[in-house]
C-alpha positions in Angstrom: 0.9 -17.2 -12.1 -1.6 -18.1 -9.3 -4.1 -15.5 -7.7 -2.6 -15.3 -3.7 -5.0 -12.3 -2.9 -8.3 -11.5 -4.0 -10.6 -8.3 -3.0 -13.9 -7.4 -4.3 -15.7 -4.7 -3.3 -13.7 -4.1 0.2 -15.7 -1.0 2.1 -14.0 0.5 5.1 -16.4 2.9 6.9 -16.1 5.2 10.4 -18.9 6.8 12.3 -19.0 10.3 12.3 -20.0 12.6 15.5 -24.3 13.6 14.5 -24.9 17.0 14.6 -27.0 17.4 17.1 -28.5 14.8 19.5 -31.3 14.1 16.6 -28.9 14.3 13.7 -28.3 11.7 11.3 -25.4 8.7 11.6 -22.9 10.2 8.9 -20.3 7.8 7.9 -16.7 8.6 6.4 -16.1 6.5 3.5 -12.5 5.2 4.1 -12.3 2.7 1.6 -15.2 2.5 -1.0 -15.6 -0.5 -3.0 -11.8 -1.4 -4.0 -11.2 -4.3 -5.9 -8.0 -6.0 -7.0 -6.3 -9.2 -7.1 -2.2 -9.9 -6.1 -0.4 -12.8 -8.0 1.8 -14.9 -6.3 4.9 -13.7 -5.8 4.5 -10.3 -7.4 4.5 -7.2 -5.6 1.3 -4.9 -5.9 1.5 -1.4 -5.1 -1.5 0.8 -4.0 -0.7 4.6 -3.9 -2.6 8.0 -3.2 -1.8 11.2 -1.2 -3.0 10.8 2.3 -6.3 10.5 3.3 -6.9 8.6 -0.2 -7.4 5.2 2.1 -4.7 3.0 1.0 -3.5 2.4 4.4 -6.9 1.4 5.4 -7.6 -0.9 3.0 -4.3 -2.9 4.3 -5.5 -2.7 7.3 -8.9 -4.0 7.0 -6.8 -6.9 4.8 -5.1 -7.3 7.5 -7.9 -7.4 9.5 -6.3 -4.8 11.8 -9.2 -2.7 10.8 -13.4 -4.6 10.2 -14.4 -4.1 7.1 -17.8 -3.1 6.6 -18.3 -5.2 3.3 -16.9 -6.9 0.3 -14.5 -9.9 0.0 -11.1 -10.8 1.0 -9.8 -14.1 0.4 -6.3 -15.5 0.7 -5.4 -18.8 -1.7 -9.2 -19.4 -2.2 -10.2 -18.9 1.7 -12.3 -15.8 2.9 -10.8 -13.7 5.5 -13.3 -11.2 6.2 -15.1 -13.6 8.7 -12.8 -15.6 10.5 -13.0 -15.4 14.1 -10.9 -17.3 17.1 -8.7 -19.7 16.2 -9.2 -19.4 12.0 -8.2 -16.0 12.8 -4.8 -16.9 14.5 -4.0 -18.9 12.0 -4.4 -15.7 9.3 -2.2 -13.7 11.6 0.9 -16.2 10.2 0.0 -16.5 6.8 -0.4 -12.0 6.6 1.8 -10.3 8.2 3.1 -6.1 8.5 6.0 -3.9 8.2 4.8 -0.7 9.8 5.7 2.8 8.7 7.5 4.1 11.9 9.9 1.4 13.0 10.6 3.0 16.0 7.1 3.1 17.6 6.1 0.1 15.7 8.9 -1.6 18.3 8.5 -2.4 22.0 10.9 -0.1 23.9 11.2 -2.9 27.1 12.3 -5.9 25.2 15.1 -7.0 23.7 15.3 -7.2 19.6 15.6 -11.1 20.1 12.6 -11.0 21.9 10.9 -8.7 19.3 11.4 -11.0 16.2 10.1 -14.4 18.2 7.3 -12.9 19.4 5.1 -13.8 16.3 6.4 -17.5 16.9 5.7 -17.2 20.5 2.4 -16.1 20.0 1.3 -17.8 16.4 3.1 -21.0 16.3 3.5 -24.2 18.3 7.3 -25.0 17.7 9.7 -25.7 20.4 12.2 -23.2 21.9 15.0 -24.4 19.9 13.7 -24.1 16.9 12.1 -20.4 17.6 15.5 -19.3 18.2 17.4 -21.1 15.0 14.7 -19.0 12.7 15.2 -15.9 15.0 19.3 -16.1 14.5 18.3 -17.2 10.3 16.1 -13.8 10.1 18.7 -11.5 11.7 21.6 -12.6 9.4 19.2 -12.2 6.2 17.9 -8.6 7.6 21.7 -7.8 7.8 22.1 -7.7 11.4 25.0 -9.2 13.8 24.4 -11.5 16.2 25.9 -9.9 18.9 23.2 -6.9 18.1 20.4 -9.7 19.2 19.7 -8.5 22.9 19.8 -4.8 22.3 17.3 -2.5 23.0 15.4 -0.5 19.8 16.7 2.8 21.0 20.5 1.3 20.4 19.8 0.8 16.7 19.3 3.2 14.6 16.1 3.9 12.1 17.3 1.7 9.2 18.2 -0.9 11.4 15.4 -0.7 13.7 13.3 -1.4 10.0 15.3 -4.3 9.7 14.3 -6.0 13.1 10.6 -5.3 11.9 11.1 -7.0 8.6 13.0 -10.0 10.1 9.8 -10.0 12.7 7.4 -10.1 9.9 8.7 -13.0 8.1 9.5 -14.9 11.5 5.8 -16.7 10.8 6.9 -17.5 6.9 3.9 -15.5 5.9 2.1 -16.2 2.3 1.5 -12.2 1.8 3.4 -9.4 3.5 2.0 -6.2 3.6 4.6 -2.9 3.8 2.5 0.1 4.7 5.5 3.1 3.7 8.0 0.7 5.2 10.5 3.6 4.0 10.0 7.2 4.4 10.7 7.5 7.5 14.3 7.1 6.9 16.9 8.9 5.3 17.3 8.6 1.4 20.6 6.6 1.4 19.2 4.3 4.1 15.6 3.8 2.0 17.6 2.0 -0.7 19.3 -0.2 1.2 16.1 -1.1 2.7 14.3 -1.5 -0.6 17.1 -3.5 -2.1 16.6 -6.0 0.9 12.9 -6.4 0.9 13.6 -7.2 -2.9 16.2 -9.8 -1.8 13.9 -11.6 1.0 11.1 -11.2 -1.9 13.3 -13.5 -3.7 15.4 -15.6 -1.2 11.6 -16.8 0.7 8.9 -16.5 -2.3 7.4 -13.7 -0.4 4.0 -11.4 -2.0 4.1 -7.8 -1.1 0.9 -5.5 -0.9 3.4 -2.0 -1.1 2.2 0.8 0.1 3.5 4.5 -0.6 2.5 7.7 -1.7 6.0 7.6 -3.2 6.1 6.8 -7.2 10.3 6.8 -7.5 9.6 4.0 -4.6 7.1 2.1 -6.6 8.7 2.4 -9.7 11.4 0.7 -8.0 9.7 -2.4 -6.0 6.1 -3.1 -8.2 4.9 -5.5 -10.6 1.4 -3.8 -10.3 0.2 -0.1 -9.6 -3.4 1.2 -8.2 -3.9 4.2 -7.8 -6.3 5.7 -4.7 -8.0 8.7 -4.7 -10.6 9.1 -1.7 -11.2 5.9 -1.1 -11.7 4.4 -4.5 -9.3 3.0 -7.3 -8.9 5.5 -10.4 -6.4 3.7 -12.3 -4.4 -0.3 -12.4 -2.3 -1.3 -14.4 1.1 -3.3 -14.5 4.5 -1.2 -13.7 5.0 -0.2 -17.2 2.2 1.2 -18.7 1.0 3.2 -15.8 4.2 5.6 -15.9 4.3 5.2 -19.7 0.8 5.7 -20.5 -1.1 7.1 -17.1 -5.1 7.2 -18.3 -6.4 9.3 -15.4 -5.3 12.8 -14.9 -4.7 12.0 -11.0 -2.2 9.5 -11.9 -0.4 11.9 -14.9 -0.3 14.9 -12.1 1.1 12.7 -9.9 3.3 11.4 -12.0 4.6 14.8 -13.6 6.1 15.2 -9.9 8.5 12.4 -9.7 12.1 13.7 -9.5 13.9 12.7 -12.9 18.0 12.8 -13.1 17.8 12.8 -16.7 18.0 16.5 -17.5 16.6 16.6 -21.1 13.1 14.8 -19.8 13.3 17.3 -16.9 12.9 20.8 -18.9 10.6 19.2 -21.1 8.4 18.0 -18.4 6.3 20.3 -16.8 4.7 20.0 -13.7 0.8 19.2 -13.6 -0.6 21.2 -11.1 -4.1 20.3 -8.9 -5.5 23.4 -7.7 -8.1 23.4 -4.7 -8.6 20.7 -1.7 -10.4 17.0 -1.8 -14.0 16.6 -1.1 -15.3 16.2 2.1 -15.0 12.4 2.2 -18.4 12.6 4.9 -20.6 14.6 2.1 -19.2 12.9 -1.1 -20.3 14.8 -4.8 -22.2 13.3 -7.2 -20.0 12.7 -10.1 -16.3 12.0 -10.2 -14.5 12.7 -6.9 -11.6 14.5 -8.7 -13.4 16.6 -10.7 -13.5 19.7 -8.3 -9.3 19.5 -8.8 -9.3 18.1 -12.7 -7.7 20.3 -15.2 -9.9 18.4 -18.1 -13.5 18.0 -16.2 -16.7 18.5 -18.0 -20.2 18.3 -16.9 -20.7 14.8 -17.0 -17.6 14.9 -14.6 -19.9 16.6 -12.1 -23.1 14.9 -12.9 -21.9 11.1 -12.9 -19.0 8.9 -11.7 -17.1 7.0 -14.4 -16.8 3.1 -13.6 -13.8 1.8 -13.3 -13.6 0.3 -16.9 -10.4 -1.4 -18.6 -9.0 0.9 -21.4 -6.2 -1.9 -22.8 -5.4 -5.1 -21.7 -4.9 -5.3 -17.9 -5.1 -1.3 -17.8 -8.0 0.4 -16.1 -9.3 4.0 -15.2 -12.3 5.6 -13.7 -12.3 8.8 -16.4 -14.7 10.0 -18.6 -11.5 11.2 -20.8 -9.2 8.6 -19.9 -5.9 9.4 -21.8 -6.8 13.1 -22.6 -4.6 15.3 -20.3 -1.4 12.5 -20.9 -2.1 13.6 -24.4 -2.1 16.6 -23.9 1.2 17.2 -21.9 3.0 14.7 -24.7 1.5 16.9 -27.8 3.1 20.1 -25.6 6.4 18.6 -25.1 6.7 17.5 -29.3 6.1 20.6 -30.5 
C-alpha cells in the first residue's frame, strides 16, 4: 500500500506573553516533533486528552495553522511551503470535517450553497457540473433533495454533519482530515455518522487523519492508532495491538476507561487511575512528560526522555518500561 501522507518532525509553537517588558520570548510547545506516515486509503487515528496537540497537528497539516518546522508532504510533494496558487491547489486535494457542525456552517446561506462553495472557490468547472456533484454529495450524505436550500438552523446536528462531510468531499480530496467529527452529537446519531464516513471511505477511496479523544470511536473507524500526550507521540501502532497489547502506561490508563458491554471483562478490569495535572507545556521537565502522573516511573523517568523506539514490528512507545504496567494489570486480573 502506497505512503499518501508523510510527517517528520512537524513542530507547532505559540508565543507566550514575557513576563515583564525585559522577560524572555517563552514559547508553548503545541506540537513537538511528531512523526508518522498515513497509507492510502487507511484511516489513521491520532488521540490524547485535550491540550495533548492533536488538533493542532491537523491543523498545521492542513496548513490552517504554520508550522514552525519539520515536513509535511502529500504523494511525494511538500506542503509546508507552498504559497499562492500551489497552495489553492492543496486546499482540494486536504480537506476538513470540523468538530461543531453547527458553527463550522454559515448561518446566511443556503446548504446548496454551503457544499459548492469549495468548488466555487477551488475549482474551474462550469455551473452545471458544480451543481450535478452538489446533488451526487447530498444523496451519498443521506440527505433529500428537497432539503438543498435550507438554512443550517432547519437541520438538525447529525444532519448539519452531513452537509459538512458532503462539503468536504465536494473537491474529491486525496486525504480528509475529521477533527472529532462526532461528539458533539448524540450517541445514536454518532453511529450513524461513523457508519457513513466508513461508507464514503469506501464508495470514493478516501484517507482519513481521525481525530478523537474517544477510543470506542477509534476502535471503531482506524487502521492505525497514535497516541498524544503534550505534544508528542508516546505510542503507534496498528488497531490491534495497541488495545491488545498497549506499551505505554498513558495508552493502558486510557484504555482501562473504555466502556466494555461484556460484563465478565468489565469486573475484571479495573480502572487505571492518573493522579495529578500535566506539566506546564511553557516550562516542560526534563525527562518523560508523563512521569509526574505515571503509576510505574523511576528516576530515569525524571532525569531523561525515552525516544520514541519500535518495541515489535510496526509498534512503538516512548517508555523506559514499555509493557510493564499492561503486565501488570493482566498478572492482577489471572490470579
Amino acid at each position: 500500500m502506497s505512503t499518501l501522507l508523510e510527517v517528520r518532525n512537524l513542530q507547532v509553537r505559540f508565543a507566550v506573553r514575557r513576563r515583564g517588558i525585559l522577560g524572555p520570548k517563552s514559547y508553548l510547545h503545541a506540537v513537538d516533533d511528531v512523526s508518522f506516515t498515513v497509507a492510502t486509503g487507511e484511516t489513521m487515528a491520532i488521540v490524547g486528552e485535550s491540550g495533548s496537540g492533536k488538533t493542532t497537528a491537523a491543523l498545521a497539516i492542513a496548513r490552517l495553522v504554520n508550522a514552525a518546522g519539520g515536513s509535511v508532504s502529500l504523494e511525494g510533494e511538500e506542503l509546508l511551503g507552498l504559497r499562492g496558487e500551489d497552495l489553492r491547489r492543496l486546499r482540494s486535494k486536504v480537506q476538513f470535517i470540523f468538530q461543531d457542525p453547527y458553527s463550522a456552517l454559515d448561518p446566511r446561506r443556503r446548504a446548496e450553497a454551503l457544499v459548492r462553495e469549495p468548488l466555487d472557490a477551488l475549482t474551474d468547472k462550469s455551473p452545471e457540473v458544480k451543481q450535478q456533484i452538489v446533488a451526487e454529495l447530498f444523496a451519498a450524505a443521506g440527505l433529500h433533495p428537497e432539503q438543498l436550500r435550507l438554512f443550517p438552523h432547519q437541520f438538525s446536528g447529525g444532519q448539519r454533519q452531513r452537509i459538512g462531510i458532503a462539503r468536504a468531499l465536494a473537491t474529491r480530496p486525496k486525504l480528509v482530515i475529521c477533527d472529532e467529527p462526532v461528539s458533539a452529537l448524540d450517541v445514536a446519531v454518532q453511529a450513524q455518522i461513523l457508519n457513513l464516513l466508513r461508507r464514503l471511505q469506501t464508495e470514493y477511496g478516501l484517507t482519513y487523519l481521525f481525530i478523537s479523544h474517544d477510543l470506542g470511536v477509534v476502535q471503531h473507524m482506524s487502521d492505525h492508532v497514535a497516541v498524544m500526550y503534550m505534544g508528542r507521540i508516546v505510542e503507534y501502532a496498528d488497531r490491534i495491538r495497541l488495545f491488545n497489547r498497549p506499551q505505554h502506561p498513558y495508552t493502558a490508563a486510557l484504555l482501562s476507561a473504555v466502556p466494555s458491554i461484556d460484563m465478565s471483562s468489565r469486573s475484571r478490569r479495573e480502572r487505571i487511575l492518573i493522579p495529578g495535572d500535566p506539566p506546564d507545556p511553557v516550562s516542560l521537565p526534563k525527562g518523560c512528560r508523563f512521569a509526574n502522573r505515571c503509576p510505574i516511573a523511576r528516576d530515569i523517568c525524571t532525569s531523561r526522555e525515552p525516544a520514541l523506539i519500535e518495541i515489535e514490528a510496526g509498534h512503538s512507545a516512548a517508555c523506559h518500561f514499555p509493557g510493564e504496567l499492561a503486565l501488570q494489570e493482566s498478572r492482577r486480573q489471572s490470579s
